[in-house]
PLY file of the C-alpha trace (Angstrom):
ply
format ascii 1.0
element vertex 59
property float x
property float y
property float z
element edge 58
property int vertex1
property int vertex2
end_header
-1.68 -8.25 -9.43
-1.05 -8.71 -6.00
1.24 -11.26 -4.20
-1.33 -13.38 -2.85
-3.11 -13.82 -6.38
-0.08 -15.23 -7.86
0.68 -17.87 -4.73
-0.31 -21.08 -7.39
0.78 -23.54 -4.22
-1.25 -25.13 -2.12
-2.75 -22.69 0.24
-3.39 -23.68 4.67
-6.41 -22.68 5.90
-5.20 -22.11 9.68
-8.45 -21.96 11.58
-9.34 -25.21 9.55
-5.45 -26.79 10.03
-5.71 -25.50 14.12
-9.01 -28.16 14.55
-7.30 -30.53 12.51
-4.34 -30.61 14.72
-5.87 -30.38 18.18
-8.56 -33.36 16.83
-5.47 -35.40 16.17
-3.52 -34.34 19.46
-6.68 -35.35 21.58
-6.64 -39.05 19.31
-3.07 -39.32 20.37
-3.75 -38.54 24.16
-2.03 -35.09 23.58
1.50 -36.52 23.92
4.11 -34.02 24.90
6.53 -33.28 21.64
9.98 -33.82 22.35
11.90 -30.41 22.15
14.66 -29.81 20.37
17.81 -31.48 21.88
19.86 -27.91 21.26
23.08 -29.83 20.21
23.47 -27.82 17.35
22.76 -24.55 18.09
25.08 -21.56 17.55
27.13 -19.53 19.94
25.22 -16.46 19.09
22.00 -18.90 20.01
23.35 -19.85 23.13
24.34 -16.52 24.31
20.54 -15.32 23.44
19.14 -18.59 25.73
21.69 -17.51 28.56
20.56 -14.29 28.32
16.98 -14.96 28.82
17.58 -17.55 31.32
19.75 -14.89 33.22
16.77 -12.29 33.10
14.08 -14.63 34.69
12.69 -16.20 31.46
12.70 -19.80 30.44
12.90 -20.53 27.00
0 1
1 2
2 3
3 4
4 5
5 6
6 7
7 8
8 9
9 10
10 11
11 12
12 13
13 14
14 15
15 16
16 17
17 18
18 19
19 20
20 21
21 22
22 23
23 24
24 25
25 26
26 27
27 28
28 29
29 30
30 31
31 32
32 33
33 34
34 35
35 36
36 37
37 38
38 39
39 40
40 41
41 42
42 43
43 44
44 45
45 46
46 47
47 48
48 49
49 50
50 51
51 52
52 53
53 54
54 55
55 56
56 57
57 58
């Protein structure tokens, strides 16, 4: 039996759950989403961000 047939949650239909969410974005006025305020993040984390913000990227 393979993995899949023994998943007995509910299952997303992404292509379905994509229109969904952009239907209800557009009804909201597409507001931006707050990001993460990053006051908990790890030193490994913030060594990773520093390092991609030192290397031209913007996380």
């Amino acid at each position: 039996m393979k993995t899949e047939e023994k998943w007995t949650g509910r299952r997303v239909d992404f292509p379905v759950f994509s229109d969904t969410l952009s239907k209800r974005r557009a009804e909201l006025g597409n507001p931006e989403l707050a990001r993460n305020s990053g006051k908990n993040r790890t030193e490994s984390k913030k060594a990773l961000l520093k390092a991609i913000k030192d290397a031209g990227g913007n996380w």
